[in-house]
Each structure stands twice: as C-alpha cells, then as structure tokens.
N, C-alpha and C positions, 0 to 999 in steps of 0.2 A: 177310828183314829183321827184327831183333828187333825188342820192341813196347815202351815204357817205359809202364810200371805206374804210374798216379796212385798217391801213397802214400792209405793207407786214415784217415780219421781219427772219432777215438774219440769223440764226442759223448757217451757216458755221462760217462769217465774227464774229459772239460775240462766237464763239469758237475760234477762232483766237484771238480775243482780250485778250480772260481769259488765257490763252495757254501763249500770251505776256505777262501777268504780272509773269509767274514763270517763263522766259528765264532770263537768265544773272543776277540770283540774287546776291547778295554780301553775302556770310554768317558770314565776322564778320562783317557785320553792319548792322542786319534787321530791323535796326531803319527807313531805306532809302526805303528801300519794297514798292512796291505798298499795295494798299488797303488788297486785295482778301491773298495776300500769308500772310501776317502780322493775318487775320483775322482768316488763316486757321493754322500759326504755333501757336498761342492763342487755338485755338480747340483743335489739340495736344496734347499741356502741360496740359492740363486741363484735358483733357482722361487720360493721361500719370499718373498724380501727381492722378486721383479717381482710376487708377486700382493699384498703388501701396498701397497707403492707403485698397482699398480693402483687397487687399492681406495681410498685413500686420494683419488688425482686423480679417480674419480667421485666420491667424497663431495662435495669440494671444486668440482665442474662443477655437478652438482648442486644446491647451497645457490646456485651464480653464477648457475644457468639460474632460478631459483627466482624470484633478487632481480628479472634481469631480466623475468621473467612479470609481476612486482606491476606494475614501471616500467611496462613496456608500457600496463599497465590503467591508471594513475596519467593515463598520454602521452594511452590515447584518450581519455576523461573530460574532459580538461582540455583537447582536440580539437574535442571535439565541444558542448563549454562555449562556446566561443569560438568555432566555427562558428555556433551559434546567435546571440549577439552581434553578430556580422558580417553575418549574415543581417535581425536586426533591428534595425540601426544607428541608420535612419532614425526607426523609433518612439522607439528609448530617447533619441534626441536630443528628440524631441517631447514624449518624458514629462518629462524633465530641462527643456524649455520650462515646463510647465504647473508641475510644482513648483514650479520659482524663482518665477514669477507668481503663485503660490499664497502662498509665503512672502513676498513683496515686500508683498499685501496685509495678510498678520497685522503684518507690520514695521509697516504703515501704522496699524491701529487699535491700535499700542502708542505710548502716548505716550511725548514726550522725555522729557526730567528738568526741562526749562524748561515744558514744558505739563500739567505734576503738579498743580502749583495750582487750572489752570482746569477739569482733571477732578475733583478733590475740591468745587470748587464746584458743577461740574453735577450732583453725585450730592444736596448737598445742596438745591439749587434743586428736583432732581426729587421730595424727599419735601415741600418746602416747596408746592411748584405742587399735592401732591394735601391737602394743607393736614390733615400731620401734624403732630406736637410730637417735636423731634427732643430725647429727653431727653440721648443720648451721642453722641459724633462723636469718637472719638479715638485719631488717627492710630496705628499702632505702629512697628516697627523696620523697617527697610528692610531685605530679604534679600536680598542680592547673589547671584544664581547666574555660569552660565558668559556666557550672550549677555543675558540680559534682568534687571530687578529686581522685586520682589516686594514691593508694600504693603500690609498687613494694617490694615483699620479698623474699629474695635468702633462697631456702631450701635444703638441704640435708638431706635424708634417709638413712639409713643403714635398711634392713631388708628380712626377704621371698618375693617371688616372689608374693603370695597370698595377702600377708598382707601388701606389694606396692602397688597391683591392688586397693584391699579392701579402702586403703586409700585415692587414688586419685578418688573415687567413694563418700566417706562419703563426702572431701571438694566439689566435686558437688553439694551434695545433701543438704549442709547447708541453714540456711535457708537465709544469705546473699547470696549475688553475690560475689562469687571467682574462679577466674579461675585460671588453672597453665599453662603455657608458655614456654618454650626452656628447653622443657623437653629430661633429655640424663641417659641412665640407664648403669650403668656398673658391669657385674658381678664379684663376688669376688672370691675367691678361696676356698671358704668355702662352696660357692651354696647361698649366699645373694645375694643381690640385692644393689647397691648402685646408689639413681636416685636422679640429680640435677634438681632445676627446679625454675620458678621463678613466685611466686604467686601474683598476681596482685587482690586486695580488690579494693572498688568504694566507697567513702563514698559521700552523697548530699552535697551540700553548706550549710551554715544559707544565713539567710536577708542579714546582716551585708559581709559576703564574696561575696555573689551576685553582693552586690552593688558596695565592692570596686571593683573586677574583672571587671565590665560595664567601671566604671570609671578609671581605667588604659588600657582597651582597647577601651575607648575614643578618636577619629582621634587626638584632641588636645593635648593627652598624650603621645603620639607616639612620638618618636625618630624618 
C-alpha cells in the first residue's frame, strides 16, 4: 500500500515572505500595505484606542471613589454628631430649660419704656439718700439695638469719699441693670470727692419696636 508524504514546509522561506510584507512600507499611504502589515497596524489602533479608554475610565473611578471617601467621612461625622444629640436629648432639653429661665430673669431686671422714669429717679434718690450734690444728670440719646435699648446718662457727684463709694455700690445693687462707665474722680480742696461718670440703663423693646427694628434691618431696607 503506497504511503502519502505530508508535503514538507519551509518555515525559513514563510518567514521570509512575512518579513517581505513590512520592508519598504509607504507610511503615508497604508492604504497600499500588503495584507499582514494593514492587519497588524488595525491590531494596534485597537490596543491603542482600549488602553487609552481604559485609562481614562479609572481616572474618572477614581476621582468618583475619591468624592465618595470625603461623603462617607462628611456621612460619619455628621452621624455621629447627632448620635451624641440623641444620646443627650434630655440634658440639652434641660439646658435649653435653665437658659430661657436665665433670660426670662435679665428680661425682668430690664425695664420697660413706661418704667424708665421711675429708674432714672431711683438712681437719683440713691446719690441723694447718701447726701451727695448731684452737679449733672443728663439723660442722652437712646440707642436702639436689636432686642433691648440703651440709655447713656452723664453724672456728676460732689461728695465724701465714703458716700462716693457707698453710692456707686447702691446703683449696683438696684434691682434694675445699671452700670457706670468712664468713671474719673477728682479731689477737691475741701477733702470731697468730685466723680464724673456715665451711667448706661437697658430698657427691653415692646412687640411693636421688635418688629419695626427686624423690619429696618431688613436686607431690602438697607441702603
């Protein structure tokens, strides 16, 4: 029985041939290429164009995983913010008690605008009771703030040493809020005392002052 011969083939000679299709390429016209070089710059651009794409969608994960790490940290903070709060609900209700009670008191030792009178009398009763000479008493402008008003009043003393002290002791102790300010004592030649000072009273707003005050310091009121 005859035997059929696999034909023999020439691996130097088809490396020679494949070898021949990249000599003497033209590179601006790969239109012209043989088969093999056309097939392999195609391979190329296609590696070329998934690893830049690659690249490019981790950049872009990346910068996303990034934003979501801060959020995360932003999320627990703001977690564990308000775990705390919740945890100590009941204090901060009780602190939020004592405040307002705290306030409701200063509210109280600030006079109205109808009981102004009868504190500019007590102030002057208390220098009179320690039997000073009141040379000046005179009221100045009313400073409107947000919640309360502000009365500024230029005082002058003439009197002892004792019954200075004694005095600026009673207007402490009144039961409004008065305090004295750019206080300057000068002695006389006689052994008195003559002390300048300027006493600043606090009266609350009404409704009615609240609201205008809100409303001129209103963005749209503004100048």
């Amino acid at each position: 029985m005859a035997t059929v011969s696999a034909p023999k083939i020439d691996f130097a000679q088809l490396q020679q041939a494949v070898l021949g299709q990249f000599r003497g390429l033209n590179p601006n016209d790969p239109g012209s290429w043989p088969v093999l070089p056309r097939a392999a710059l195609c391979l190329f651009l296609m590696a070329a164009i998934v690893v830049v794409l690659w690249f490019v969608w981790l950049t872009g994960s990346a910068e996303e995983l990034e934003a979501e790490q801060k959020r995360e940290v932003t999320l627990r903070q703001d977690y564990t913010k308000k775990l705390a709060q919740a945890v100590n609900l009941d204090a901060l209700r009780k602190q939020r008690e004592q405040v307002q009670q705290y306030v409701t008191q200063l509210e109280k030792q600030l006079p109205s605008k109808a009981e102004m009178d009868a504190l500019l009398s007590d102030i002057n009763q208390a220098g009179l009771g320690r039997s000073l000479n009141f040379e000046l008493f005179r009221p100045g402008q009313v400073s409107v703030k947000e919640y309360y008003a502000e009365l500024p009043i230029a005082v002058r003393v003439t009197g002892r040493f004792h019954d200075v002290g004694a005095f600026t002791s009673d207007v402490a102790n009144l039961s409004r809020i008065v305090t004295l300010n750019n206080l300057a004592l000068t002695p006389a030649k006689d052994g008195t005392l003559t002390m300048d000072a300027t006493a600043k009273t606090f009266r609350y707003l009404d409704a009615e002052e609240v609201n205008a005050q809100r409303k001129s310091a209103a963005p749209g009121n503004k100048k």
